[in-house]
C-alpha positions as CSV (number, residue, x, y, z in Angstrom):
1,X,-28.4,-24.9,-2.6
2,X,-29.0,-21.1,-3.1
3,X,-26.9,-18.1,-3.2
4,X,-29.2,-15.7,-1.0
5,X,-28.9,-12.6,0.5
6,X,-31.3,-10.0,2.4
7,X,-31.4,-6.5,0.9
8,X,-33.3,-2.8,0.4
9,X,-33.4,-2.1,-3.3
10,X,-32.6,1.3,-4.3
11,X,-33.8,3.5,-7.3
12,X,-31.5,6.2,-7.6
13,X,-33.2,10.0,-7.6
14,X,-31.7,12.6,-10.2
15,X,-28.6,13.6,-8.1
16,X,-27.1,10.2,-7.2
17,X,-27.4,8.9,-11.0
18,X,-26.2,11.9,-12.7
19,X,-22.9,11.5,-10.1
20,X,-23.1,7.7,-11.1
21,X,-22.6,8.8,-14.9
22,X,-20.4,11.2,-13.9
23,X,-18.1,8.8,-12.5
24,X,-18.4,6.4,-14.9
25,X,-17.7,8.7,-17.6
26,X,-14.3,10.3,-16.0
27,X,-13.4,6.5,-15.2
28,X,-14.0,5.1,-18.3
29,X,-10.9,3.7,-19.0
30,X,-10.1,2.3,-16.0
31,X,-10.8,-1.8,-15.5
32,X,-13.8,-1.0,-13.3
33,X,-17.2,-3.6,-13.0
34,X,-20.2,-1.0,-12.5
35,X,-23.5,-2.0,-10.7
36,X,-26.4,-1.8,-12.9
37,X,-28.2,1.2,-11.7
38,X,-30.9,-0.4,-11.4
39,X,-29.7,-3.3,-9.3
40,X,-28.1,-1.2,-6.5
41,X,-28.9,-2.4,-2.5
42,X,-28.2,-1.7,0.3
43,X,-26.7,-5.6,1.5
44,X,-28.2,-6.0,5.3
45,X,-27.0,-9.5,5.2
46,X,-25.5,-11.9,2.7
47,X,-26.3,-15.8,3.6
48,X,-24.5,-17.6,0.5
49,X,-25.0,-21.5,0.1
50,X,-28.8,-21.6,1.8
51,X,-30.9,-24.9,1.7
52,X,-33.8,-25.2,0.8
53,X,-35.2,-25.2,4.9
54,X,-33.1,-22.1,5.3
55,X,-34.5,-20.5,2.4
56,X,-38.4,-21.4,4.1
57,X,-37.4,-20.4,7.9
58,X,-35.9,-17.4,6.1
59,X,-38.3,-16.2,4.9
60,X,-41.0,-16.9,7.7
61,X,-38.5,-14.7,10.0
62,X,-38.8,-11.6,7.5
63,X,-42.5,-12.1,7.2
64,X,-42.5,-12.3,11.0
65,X,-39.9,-9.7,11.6
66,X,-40.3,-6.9,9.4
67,X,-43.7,-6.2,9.5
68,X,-42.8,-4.8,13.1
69,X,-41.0,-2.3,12.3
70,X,-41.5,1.2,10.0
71,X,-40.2,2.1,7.5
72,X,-36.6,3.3,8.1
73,X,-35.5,6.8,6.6
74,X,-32.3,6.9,5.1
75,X,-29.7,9.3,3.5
76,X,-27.6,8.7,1.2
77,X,-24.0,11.2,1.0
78,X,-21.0,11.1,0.1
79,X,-18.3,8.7,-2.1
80,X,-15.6,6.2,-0.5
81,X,-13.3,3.5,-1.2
82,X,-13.0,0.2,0.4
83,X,-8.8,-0.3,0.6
84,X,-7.9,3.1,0.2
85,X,-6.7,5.0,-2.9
86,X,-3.6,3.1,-3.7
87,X,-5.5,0.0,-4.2
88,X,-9.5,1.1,-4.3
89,X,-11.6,-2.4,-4.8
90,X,-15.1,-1.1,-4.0
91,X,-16.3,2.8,-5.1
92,X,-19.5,3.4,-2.5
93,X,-22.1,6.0,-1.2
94,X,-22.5,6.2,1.9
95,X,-25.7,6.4,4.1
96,X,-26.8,7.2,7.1
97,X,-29.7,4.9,8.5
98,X,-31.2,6.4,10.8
99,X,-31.9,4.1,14.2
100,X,-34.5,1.4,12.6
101,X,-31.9,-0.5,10.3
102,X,-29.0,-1.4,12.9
103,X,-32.0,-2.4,14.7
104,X,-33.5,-4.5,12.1
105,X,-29.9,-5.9,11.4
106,X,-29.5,-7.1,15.0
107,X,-32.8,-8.6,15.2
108,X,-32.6,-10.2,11.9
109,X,-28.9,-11.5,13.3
110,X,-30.5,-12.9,16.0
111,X,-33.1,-14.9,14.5
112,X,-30.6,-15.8,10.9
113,X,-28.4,-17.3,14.4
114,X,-30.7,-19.9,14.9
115,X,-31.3,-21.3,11.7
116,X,-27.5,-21.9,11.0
117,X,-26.7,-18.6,10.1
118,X,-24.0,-17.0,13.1
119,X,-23.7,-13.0,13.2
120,X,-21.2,-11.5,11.5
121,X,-18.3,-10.4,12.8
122,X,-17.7,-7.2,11.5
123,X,-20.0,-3.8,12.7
124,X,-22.8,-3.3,10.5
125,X,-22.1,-0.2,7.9
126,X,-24.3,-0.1,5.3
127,X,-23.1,1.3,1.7
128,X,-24.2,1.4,-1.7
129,X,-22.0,-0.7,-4.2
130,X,-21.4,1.7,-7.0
131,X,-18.4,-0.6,-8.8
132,X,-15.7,-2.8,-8.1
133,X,-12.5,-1.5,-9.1
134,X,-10.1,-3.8,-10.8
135,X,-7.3,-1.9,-11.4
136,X,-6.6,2.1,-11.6
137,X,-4.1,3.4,-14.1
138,X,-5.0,7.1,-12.8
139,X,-5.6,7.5,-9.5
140,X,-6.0,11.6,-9.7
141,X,-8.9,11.2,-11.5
142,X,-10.8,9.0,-8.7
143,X,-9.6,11.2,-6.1
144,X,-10.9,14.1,-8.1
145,X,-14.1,12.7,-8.5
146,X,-14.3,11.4,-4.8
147,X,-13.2,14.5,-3.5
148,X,-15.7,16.7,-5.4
149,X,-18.5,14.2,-3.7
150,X,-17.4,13.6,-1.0
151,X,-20.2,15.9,1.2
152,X,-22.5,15.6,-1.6
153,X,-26.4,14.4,-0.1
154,X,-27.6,13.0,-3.1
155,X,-31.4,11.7,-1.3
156,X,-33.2,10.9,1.3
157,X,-35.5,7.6,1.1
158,X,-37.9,6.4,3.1
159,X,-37.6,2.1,2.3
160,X,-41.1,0.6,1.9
161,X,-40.1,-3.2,1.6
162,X,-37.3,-5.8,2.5
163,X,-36.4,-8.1,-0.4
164,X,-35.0,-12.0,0.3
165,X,-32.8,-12.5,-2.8
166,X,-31.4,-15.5,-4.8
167,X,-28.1,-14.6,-6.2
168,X,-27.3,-16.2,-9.8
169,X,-23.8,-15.5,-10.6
170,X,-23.6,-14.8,-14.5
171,X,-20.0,-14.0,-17.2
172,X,-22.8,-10.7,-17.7
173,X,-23.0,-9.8,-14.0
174,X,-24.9,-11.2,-11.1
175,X,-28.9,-11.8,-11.8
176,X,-31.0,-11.2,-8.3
177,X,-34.3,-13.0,-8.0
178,X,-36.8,-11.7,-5.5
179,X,-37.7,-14.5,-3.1
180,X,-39.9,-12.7,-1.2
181,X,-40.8,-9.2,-0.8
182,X,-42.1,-7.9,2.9
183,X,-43.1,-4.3,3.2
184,X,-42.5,-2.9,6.6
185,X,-44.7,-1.4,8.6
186,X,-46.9,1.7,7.6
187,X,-46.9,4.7,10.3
């Protein structure tokens, strides 16, 4: 079995990483696990324990799937909290994206159904993982930071590819191995 997931990787422009130092630096004392910033995704659906058929017809749907579709345009503004400032557990910015993704998601859904994989519950909002918090000693100082971000557009992107991901769960942090790589359709 594999730990896999389906993603859009990230690279963070000027604005986003200088907030992203920003916050690490004013929340450097807190028990906080940061993302590598050059590991951030945008999660369109996480599969877990996949066998190896799963992992094949998983990757045939993206090849057959994605191509269909163009690239989506996203923006990326604003921080949040999952839980809420009295117990924060995930730091995020958020995104707006655009009508191709929740598209994409439902058709993926759809297909992911009939190879074992049922749709999630929960409406699709896609985020950016910045951290997950562990504990907050200070909590001014994270709702300084999120409130002085908190209408901040920090880019616009325009995704080229979809990436099929093994997760390897490491003591250092998580190690993502691209499975397969499909670009999306050029307009």
């Amino acid at each position: 079995m594999q730990r896999t997931f389906i993603a859009l990787k990230i690279t963070p422009e000027k604005e986003m990483y200088d907030c992203i130092m920003t916050l690490q630096e004013g929340l450097r004392r807190e028990k906080i696990k940061w993302v590598d910033p050059g590991k951030l995704h945008i999660t369109l659906r996480f599969l877990g324990d996949t066998d190896p058929q799963q992992v094949e017809d998983t990757s045939r749907i993206l090849e057959k799937t994605v191509s269909g579709f163009a690239c989506p345009e996203v923006v990326f503004g604003g921080l949040g909290l999952f839980r809420n400032i009295r117990d924060p557990r995930v730091l995020w910015i958020g995104m707006d994206p655009g009508p191709i993704l929740p598209e994409l998601k439902e058709t993926l859904d759809r297909l992911l159904a009939g190879i074992g994989f049922p749709p999630e519950d929960r409406k699709f909002k896609p985020h950016l993982t910045l951290a997950r918090i562990k504990f907050i000693k200070n909590s001014d100082v994270l709702e300084s930071l999120l409130g002085e971000y908190r209408d901040t557009v920090f880019q616009k992107d325009r995704i080229g590819e979809i990436i099929y991901y093994e997760s390897i769960l490491r003591p250092e942090g998580p190690e993502y191995i691209p499975l397969v790589k499909v670009p999306f359709k050029i307009t």
